[in-house]
mmCIF file as Biopython writes it, N, C-alpha, C and O atoms, coordinates in Angstrom:
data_model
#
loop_
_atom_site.group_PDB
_atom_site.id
_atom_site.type_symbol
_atom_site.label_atom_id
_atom_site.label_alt_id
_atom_site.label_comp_id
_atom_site.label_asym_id
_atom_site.label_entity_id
_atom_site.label_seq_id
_atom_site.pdbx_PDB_ins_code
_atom_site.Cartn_x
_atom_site.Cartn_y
_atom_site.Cartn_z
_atom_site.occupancy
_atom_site.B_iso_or_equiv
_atom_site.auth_seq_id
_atom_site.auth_asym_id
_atom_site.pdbx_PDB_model_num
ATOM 1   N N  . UNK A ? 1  ? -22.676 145.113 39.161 1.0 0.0 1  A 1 
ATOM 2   C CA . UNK A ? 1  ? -21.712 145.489 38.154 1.0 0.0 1  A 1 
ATOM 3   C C  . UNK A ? 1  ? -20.927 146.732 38.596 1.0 0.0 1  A 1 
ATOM 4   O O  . UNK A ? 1  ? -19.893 147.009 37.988 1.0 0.0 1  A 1 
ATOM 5   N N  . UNK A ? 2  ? -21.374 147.549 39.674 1.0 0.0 2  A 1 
ATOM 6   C CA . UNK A ? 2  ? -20.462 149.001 39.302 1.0 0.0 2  A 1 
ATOM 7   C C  . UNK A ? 2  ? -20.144 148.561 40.815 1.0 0.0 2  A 1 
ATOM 8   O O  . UNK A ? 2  ? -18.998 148.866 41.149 1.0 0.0 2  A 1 
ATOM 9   N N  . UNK A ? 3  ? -20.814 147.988 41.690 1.0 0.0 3  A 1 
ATOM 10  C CA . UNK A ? 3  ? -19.207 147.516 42.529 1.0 0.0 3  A 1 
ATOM 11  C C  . UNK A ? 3  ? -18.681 147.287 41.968 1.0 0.0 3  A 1 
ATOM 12  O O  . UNK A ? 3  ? -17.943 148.268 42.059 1.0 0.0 3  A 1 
ATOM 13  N N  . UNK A ? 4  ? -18.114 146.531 41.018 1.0 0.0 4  A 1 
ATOM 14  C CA . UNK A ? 4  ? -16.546 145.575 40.821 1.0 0.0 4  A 1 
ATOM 15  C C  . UNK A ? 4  ? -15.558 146.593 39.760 1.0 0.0 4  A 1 
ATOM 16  O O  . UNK A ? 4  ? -14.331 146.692 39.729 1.0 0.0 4  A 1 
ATOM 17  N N  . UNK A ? 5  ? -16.817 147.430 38.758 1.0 0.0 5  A 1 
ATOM 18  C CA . UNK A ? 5  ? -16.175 148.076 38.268 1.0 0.0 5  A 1 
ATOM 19  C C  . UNK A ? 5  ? -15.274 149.319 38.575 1.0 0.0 5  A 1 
ATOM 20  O O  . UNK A ? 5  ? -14.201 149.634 38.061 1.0 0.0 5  A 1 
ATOM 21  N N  . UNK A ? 6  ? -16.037 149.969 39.597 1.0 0.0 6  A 1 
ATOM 22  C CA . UNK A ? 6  ? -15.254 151.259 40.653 1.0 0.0 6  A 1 
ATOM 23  C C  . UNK A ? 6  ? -14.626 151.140 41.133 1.0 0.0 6  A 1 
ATOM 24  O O  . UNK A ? 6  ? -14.662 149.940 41.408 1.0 0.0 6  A 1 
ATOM 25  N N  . UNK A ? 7  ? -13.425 151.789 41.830 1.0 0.0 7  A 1 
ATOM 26  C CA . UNK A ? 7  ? -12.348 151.629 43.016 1.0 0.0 7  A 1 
ATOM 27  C C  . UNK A ? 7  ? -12.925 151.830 44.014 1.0 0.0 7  A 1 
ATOM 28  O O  . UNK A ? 7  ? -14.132 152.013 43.852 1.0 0.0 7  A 1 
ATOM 29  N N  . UNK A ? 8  ? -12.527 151.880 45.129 1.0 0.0 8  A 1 
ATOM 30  C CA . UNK A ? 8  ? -13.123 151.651 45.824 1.0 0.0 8  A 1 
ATOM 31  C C  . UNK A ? 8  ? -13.088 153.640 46.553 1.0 0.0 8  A 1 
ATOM 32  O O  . UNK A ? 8  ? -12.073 154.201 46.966 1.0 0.0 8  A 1 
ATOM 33  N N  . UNK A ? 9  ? -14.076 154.073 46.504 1.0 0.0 9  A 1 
ATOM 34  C CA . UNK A ? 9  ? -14.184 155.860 46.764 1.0 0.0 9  A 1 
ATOM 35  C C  . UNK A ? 9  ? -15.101 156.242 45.543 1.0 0.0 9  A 1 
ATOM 36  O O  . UNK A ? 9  ? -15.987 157.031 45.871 1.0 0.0 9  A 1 
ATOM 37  N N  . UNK A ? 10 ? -15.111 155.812 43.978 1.0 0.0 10 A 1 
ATOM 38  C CA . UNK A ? 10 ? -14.896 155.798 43.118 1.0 0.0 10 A 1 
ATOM 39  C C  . UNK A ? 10 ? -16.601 156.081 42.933 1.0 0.0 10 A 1 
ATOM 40  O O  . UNK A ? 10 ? -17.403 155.551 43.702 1.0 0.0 10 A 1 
ATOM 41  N N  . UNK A ? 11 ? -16.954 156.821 42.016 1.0 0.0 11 A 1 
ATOM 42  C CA . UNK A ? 11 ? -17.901 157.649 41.540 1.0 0.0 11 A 1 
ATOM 43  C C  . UNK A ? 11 ? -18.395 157.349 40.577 1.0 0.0 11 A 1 
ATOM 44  O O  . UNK A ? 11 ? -17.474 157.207 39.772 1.0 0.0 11 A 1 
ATOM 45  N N  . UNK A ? 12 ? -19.622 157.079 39.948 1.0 0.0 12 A 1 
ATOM 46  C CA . UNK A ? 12 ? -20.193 156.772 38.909 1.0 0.0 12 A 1 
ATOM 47  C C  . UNK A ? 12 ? -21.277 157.747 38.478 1.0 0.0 12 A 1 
ATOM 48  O O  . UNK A ? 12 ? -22.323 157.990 39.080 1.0 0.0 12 A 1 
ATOM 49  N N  . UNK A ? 13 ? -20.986 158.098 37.701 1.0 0.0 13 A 1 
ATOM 50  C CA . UNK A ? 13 ? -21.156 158.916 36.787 1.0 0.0 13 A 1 
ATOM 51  C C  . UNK A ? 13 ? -22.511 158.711 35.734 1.0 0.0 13 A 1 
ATOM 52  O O  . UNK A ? 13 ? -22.123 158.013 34.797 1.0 0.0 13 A 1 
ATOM 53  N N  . UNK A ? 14 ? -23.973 159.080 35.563 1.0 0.0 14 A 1 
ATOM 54  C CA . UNK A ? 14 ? -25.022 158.753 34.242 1.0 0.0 14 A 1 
ATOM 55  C C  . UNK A ? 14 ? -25.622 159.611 33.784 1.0 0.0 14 A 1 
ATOM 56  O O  . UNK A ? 14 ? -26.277 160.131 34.687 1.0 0.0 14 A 1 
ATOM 57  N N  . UNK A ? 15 ? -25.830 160.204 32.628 1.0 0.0 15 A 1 
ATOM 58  C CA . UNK A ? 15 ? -27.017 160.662 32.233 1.0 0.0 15 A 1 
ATOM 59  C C  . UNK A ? 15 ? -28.582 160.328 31.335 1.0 0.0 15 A 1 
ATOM 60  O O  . UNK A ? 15 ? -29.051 159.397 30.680 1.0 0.0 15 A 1 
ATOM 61  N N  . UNK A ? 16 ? -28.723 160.783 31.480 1.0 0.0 16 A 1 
ATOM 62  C CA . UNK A ? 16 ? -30.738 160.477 31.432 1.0 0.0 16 A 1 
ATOM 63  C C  . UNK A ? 16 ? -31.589 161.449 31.180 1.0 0.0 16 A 1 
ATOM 64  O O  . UNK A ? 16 ? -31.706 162.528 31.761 1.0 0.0 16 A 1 
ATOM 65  N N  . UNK A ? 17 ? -32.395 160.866 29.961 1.0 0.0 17 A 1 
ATOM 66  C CA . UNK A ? 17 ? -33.131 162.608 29.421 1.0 0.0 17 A 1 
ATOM 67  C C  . UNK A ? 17 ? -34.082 162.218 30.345 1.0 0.0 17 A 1 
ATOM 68  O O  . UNK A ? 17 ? -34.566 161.110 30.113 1.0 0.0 17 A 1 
ATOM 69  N N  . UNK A ? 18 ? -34.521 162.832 31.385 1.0 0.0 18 A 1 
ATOM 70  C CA . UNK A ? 18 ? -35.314 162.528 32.467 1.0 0.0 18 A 1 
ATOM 71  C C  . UNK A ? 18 ? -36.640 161.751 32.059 1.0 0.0 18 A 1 
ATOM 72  O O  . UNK A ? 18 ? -37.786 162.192 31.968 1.0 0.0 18 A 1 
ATOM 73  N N  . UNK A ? 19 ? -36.004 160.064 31.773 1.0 0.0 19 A 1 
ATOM 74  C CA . UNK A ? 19 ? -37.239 159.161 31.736 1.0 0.0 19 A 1 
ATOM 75  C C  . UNK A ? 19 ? -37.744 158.958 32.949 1.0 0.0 19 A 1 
ATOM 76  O O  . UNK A ? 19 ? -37.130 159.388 33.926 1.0 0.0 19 A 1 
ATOM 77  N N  . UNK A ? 20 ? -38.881 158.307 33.089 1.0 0.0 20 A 1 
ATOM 78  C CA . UNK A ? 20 ? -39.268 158.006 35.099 1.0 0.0 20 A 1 
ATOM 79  C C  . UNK A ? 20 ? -38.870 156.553 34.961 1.0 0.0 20 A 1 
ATOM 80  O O  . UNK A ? 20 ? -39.325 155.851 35.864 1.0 0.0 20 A 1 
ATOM 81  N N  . UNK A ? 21 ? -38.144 155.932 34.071 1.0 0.0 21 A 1 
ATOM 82  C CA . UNK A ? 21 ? -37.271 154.575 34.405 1.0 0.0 21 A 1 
ATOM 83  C C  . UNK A ? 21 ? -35.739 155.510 35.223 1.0 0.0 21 A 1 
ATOM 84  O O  . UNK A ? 21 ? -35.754 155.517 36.454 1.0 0.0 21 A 1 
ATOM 85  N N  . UNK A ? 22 ? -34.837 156.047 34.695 1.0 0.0 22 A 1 
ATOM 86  C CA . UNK A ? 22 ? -33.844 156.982 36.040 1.0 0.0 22 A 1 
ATOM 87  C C  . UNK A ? 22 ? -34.118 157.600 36.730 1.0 0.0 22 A 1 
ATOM 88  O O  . UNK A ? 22 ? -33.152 158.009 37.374 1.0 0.0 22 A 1 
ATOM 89  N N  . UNK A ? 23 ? -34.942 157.942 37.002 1.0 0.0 23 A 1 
ATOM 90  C CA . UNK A ? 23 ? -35.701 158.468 38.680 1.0 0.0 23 A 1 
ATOM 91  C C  . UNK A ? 23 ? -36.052 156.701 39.817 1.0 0.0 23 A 1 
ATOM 92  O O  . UNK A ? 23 ? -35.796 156.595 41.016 1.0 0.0 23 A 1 
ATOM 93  N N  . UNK A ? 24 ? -36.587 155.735 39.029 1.0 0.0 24 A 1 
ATOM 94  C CA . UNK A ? 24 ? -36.587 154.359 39.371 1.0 0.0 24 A 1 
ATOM 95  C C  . UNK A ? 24 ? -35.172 154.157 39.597 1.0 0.0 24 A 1 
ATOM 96  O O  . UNK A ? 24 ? -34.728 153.961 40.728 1.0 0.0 24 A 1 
ATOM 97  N N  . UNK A ? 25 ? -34.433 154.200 38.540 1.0 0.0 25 A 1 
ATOM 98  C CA . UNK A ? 25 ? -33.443 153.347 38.686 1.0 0.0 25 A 1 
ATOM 99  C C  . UNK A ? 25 ? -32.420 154.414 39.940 1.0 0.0 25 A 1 
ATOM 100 O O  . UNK A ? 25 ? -31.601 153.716 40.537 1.0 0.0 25 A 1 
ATOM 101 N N  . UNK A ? 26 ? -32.409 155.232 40.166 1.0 0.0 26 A 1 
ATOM 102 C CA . UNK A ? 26 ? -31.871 156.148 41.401 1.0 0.0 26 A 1 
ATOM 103 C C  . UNK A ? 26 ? -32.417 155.737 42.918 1.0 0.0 26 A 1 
ATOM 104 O O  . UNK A ? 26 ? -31.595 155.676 43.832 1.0 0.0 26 A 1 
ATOM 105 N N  . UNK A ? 27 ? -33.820 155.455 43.167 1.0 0.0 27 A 1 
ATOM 106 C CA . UNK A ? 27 ? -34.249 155.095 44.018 1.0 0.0 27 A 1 
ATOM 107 C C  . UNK A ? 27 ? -33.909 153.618 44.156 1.0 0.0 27 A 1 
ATOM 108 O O  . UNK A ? 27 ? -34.136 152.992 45.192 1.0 0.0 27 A 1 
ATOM 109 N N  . UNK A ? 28 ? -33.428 153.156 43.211 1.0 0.0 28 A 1 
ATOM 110 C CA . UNK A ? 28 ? -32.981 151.332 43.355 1.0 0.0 28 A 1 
ATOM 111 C C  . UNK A ? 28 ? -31.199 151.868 43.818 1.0 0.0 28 A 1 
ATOM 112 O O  . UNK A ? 28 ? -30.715 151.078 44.628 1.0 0.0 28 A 1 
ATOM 113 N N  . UNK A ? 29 ? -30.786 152.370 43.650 1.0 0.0 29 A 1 
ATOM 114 C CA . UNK A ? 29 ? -29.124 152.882 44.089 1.0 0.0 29 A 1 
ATOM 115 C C  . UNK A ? 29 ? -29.262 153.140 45.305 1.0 0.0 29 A 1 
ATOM 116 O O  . UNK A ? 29 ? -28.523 152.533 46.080 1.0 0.0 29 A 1 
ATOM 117 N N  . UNK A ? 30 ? -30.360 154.229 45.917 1.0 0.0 30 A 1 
ATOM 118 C CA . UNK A ? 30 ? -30.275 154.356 47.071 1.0 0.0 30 A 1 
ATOM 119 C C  . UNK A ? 30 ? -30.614 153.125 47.855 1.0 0.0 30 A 1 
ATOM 120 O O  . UNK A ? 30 ? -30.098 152.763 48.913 1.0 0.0 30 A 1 
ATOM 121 N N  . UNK A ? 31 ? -31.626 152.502 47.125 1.0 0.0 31 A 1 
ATOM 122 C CA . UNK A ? 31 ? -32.073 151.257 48.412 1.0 0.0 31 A 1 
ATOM 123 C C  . UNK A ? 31 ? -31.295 150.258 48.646 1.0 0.0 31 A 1 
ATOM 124 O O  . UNK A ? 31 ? -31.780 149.295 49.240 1.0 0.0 31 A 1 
ATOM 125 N N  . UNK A ? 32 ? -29.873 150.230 48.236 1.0 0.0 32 A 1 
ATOM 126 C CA . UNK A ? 32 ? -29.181 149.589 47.769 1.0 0.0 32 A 1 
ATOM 127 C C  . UNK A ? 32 ? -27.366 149.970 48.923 1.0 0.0 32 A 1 
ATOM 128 O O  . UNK A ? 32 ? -26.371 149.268 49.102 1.0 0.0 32 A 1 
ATOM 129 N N  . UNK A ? 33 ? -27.787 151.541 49.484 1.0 0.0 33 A 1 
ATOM 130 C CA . UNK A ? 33 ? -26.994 151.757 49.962 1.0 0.0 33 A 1 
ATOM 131 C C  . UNK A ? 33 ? -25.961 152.519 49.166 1.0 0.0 33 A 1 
ATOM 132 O O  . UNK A ? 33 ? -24.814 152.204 49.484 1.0 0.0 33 A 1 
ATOM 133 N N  . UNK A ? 34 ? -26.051 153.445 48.210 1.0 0.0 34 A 1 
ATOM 134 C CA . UNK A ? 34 ? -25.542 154.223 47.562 1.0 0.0 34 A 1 
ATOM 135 C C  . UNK A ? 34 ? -25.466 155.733 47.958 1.0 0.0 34 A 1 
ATOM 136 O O  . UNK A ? 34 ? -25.805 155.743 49.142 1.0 0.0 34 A 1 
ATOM 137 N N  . UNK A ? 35 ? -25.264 156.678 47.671 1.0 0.0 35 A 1 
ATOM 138 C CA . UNK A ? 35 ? -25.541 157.874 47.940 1.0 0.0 35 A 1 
ATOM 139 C C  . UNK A ? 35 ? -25.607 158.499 46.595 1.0 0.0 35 A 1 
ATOM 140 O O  . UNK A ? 35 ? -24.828 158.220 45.683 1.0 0.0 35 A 1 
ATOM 141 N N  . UNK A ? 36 ? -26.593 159.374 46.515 1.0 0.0 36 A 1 
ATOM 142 C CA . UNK A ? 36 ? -26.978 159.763 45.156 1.0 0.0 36 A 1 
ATOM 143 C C  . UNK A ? 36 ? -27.530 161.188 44.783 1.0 0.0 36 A 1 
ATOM 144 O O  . UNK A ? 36 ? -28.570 161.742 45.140 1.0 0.0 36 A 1 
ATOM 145 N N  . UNK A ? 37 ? -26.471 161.629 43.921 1.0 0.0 37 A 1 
ATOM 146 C CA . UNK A ? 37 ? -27.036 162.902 43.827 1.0 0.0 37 A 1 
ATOM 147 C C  . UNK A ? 37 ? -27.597 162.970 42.160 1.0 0.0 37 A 1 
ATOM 148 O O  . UNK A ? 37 ? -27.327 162.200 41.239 1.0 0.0 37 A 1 
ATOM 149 N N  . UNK A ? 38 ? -28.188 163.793 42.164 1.0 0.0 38 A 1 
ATOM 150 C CA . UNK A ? 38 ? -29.479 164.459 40.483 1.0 0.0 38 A 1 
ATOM 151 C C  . UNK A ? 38 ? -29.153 165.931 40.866 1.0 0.0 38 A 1 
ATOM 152 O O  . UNK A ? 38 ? -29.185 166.661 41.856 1.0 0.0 38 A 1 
ATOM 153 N N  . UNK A ? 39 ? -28.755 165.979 39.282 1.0 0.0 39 A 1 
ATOM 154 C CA . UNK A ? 39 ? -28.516 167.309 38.967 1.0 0.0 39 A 1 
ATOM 155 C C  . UNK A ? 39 ? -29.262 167.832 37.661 1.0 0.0 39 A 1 
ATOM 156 O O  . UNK A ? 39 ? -28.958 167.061 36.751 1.0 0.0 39 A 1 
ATOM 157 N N  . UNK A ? 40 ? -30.101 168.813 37.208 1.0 0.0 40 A 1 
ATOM 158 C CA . UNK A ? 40 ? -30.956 168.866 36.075 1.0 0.0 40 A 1 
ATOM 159 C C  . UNK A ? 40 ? -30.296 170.172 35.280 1.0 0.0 40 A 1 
ATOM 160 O O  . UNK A ? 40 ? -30.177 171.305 35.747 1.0 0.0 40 A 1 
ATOM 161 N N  . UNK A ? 41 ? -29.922 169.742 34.034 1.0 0.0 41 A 1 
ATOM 162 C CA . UNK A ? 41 ? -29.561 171.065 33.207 1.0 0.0 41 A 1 
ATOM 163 C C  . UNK A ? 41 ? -30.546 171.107 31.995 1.0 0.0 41 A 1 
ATOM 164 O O  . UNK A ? 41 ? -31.513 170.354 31.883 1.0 0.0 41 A 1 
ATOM 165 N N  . UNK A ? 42 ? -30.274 171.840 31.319 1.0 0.0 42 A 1 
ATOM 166 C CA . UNK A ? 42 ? -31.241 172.398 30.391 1.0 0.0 42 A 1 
ATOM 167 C C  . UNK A ? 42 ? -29.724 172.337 29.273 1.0 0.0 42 A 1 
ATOM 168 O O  . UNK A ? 42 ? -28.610 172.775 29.561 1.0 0.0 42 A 1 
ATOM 169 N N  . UNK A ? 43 ? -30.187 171.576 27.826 1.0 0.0 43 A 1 
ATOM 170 C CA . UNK A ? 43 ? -28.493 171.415 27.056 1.0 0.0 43 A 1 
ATOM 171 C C  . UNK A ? 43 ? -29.566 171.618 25.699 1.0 0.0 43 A 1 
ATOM 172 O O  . UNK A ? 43 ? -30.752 171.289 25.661 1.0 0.0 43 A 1 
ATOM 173 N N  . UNK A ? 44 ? -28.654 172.344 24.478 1.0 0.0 44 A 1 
ATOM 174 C CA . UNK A ? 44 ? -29.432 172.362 23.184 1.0 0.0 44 A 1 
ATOM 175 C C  . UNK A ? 44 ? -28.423 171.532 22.516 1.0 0.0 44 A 1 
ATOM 176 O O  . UNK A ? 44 ? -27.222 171.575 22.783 1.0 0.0 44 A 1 
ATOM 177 N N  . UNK A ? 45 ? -29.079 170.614 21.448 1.0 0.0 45 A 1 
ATOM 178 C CA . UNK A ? 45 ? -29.370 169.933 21.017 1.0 0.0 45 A 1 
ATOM 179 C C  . UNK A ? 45 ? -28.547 170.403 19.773 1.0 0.0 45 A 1 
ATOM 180 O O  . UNK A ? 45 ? -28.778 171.441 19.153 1.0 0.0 45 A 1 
ATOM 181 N N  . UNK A ? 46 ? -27.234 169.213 19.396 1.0 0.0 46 A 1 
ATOM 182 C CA . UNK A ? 46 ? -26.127 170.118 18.400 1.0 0.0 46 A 1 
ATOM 183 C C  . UNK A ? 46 ? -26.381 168.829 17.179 1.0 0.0 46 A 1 
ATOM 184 O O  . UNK A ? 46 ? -26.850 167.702 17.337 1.0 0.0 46 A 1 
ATOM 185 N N  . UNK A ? 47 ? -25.835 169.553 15.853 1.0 0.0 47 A 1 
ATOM 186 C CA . UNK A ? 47 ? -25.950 167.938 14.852 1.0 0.0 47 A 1 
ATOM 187 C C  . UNK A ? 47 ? -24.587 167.387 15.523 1.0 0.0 47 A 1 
ATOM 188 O O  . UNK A ? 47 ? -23.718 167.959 16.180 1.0 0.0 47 A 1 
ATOM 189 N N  . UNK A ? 48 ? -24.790 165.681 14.981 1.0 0.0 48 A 1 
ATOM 190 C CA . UNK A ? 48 ? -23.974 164.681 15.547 1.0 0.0 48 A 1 
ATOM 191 C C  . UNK A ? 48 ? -22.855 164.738 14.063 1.0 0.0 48 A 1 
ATOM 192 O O  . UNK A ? 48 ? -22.879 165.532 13.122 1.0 0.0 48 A 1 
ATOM 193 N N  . UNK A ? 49 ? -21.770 163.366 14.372 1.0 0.0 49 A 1 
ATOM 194 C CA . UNK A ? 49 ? -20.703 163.532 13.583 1.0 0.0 49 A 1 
ATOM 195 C C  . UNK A ? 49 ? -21.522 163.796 12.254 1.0 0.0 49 A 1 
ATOM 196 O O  . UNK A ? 49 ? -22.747 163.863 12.359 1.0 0.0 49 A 1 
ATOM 197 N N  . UNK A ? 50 ? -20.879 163.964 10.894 1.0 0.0 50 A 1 
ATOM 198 C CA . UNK A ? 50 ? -21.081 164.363 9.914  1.0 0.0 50 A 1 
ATOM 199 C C  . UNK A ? 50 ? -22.144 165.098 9.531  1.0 0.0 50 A 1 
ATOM 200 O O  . UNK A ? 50 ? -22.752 164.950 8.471  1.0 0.0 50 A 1 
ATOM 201 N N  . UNK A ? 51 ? -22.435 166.076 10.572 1.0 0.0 51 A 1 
ATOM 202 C CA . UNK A ? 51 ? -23.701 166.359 10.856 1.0 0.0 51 A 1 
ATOM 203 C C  . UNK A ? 51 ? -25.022 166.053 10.840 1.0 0.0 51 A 1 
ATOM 204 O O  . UNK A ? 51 ? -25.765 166.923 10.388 1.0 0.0 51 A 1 
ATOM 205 N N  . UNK A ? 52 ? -25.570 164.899 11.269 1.0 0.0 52 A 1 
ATOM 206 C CA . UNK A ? 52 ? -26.409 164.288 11.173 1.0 0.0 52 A 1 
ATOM 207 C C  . UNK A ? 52 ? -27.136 164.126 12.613 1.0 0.0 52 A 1 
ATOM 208 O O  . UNK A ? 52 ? -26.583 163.656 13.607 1.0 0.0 52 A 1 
ATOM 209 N N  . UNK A ? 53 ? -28.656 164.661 12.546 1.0 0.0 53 A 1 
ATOM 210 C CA . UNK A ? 53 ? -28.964 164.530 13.969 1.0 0.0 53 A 1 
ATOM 211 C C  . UNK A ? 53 ? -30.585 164.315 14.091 1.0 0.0 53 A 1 
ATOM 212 O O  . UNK A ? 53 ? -30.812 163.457 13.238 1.0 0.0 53 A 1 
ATOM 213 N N  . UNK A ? 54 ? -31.403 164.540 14.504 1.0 0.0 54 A 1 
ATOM 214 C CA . UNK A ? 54 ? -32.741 164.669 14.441 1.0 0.0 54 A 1 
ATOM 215 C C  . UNK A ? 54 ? -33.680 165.774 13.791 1.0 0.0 54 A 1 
ATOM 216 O O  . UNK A ? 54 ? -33.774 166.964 14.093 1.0 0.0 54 A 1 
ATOM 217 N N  . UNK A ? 55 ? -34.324 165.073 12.846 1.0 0.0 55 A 1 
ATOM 218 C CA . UNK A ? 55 ? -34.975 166.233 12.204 1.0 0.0 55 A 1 
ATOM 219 C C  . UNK A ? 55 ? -35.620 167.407 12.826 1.0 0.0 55 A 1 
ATOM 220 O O  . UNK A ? 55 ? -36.593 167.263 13.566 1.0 0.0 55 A 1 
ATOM 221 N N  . UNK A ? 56 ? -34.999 168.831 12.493 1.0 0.0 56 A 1 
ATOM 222 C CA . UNK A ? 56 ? -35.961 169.474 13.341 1.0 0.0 56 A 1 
ATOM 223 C C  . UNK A ? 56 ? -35.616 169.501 15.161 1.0 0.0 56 A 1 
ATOM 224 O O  . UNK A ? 56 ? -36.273 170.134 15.988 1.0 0.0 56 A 1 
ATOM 225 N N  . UNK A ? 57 ? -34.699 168.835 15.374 1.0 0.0 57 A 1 
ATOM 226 C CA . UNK A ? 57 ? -33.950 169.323 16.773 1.0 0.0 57 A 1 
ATOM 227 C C  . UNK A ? 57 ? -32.999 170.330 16.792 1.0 0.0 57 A 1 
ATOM 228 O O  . UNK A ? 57 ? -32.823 170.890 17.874 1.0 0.0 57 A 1 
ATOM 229 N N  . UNK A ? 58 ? -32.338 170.688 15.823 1.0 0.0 58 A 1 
ATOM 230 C CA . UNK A ? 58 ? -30.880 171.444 15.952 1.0 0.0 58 A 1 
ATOM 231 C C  . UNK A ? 58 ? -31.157 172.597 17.060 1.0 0.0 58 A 1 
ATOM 232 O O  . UNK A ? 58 ? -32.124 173.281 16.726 1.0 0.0 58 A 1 
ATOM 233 N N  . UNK A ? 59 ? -30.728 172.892 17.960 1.0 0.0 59 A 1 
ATOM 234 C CA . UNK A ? 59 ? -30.474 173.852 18.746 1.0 0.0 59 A 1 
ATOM 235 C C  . UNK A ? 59 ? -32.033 173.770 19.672 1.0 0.0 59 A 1 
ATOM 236 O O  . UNK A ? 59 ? -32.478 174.725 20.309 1.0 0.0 59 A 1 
ATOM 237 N N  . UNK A ? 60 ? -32.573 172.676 19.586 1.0 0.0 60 A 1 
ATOM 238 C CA . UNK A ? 60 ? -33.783 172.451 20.488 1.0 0.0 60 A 1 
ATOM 239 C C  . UNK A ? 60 ? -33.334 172.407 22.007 1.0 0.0 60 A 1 
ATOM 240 O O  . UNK A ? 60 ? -32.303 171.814 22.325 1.0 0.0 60 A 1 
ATOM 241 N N  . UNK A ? 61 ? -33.940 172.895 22.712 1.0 0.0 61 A 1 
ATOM 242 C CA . UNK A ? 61 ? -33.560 172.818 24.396 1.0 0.0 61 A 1 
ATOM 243 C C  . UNK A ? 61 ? -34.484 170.917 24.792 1.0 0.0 61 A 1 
ATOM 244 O O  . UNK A ? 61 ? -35.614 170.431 24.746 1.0 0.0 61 A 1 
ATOM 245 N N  . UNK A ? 62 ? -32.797 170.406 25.220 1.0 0.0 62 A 1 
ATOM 246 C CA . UNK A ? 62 ? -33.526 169.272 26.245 1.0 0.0 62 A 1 
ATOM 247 C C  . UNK A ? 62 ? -33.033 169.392 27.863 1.0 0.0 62 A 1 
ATOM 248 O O  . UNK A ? 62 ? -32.001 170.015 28.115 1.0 0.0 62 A 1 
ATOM 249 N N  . UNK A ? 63 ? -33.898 168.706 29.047 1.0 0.0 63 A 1 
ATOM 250 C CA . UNK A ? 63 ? -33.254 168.836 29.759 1.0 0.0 63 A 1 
ATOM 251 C C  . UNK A ? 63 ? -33.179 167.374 30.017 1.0 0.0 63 A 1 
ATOM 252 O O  . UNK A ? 63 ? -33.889 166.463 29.592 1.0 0.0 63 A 1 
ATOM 253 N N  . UNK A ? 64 ? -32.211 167.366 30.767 1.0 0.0 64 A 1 
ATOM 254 C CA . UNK A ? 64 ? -30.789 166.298 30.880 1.0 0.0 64 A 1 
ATOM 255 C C  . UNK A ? 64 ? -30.485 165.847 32.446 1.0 0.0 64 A 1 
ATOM 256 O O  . UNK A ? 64 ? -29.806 166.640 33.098 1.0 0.0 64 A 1 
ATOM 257 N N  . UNK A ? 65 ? -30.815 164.955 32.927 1.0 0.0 65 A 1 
ATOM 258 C CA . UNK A ? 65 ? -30.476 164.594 34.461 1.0 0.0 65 A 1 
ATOM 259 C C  . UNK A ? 65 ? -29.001 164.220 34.293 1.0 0.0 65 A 1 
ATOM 260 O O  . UNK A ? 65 ? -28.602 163.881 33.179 1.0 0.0 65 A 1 
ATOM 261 N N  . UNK A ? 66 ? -28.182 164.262 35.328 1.0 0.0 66 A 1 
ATOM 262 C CA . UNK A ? 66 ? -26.440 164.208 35.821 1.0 0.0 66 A 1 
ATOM 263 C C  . UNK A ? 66 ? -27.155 163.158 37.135 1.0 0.0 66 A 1 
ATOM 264 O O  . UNK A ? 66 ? -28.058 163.709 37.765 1.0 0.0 66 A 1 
ATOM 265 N N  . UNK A ? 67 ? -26.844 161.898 37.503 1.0 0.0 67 A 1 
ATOM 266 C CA . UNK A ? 67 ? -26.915 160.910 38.392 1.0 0.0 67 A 1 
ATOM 267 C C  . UNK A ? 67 ? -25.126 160.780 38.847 1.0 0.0 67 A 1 
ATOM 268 O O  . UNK A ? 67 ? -24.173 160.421 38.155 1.0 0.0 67 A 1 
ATOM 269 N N  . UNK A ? 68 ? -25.176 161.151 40.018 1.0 0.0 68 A 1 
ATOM 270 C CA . UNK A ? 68 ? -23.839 160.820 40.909 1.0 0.0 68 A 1 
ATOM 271 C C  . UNK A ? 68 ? -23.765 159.877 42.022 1.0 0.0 68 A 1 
ATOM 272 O O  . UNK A ? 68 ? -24.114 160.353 43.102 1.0 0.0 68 A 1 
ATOM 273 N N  . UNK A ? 69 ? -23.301 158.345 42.023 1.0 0.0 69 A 1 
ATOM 274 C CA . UNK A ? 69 ? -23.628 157.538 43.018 1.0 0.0 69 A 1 
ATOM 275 C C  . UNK A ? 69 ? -22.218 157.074 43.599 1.0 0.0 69 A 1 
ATOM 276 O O  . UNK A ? 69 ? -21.311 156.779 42.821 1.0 0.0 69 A 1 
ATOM 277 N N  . UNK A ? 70 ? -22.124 157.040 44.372 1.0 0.0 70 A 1 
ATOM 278 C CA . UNK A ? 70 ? -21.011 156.280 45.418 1.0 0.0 70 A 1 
ATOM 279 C C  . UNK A ? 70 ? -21.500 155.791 46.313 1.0 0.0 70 A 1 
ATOM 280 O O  . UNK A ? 70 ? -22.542 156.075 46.904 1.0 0.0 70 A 1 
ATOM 281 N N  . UNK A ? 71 ? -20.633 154.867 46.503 1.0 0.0 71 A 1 
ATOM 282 C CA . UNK A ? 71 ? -20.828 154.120 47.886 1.0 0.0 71 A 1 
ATOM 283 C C  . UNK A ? 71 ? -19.421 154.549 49.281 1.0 0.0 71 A 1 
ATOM 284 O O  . UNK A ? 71 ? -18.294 155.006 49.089 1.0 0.0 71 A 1 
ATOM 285 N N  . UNK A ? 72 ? -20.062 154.189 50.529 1.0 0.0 72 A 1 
ATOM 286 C CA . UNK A ? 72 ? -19.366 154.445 51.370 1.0 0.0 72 A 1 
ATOM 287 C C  . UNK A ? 72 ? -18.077 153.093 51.712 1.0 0.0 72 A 1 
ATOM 288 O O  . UNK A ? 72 ? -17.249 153.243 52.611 1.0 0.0 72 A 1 
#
């Protein structure tokens, strides 16, 4: 799917509250012939539209994987 969808140079872009299914699914990109970078931030946790969000999260620290894959 993200061959056909990318141009061809073209960068794809994911994030992932660091499950060990996207650490899997990164090592399936690389084996695949991708190049792949992980980037880990630390993001707090804001209410969603009409303010509505998880009980008891507001301003909770999650951290957050950034997945960068291209192909050559």
């Amino acid at each position: 799917m993200f061959d056909r969808a990318l141009a061809p140079g073209g960068c794809l872009l994911l994030t992932d509250p660091c499950r060990p299914q996207g650490l899997e699914f990164a090592a399936r990109l690389e084996n695949s012939g991708w190049q792949v970078g992980l980037d880990m931030f630390s993001v707090a946790l804001e209410a969603g539209p009409g303010g509505r969000g998880v009980a008891g999260t507001q301003g909770a620290p999650v951290t957050v994987a950034l997945l960068t894959a291209r192909r050559d």
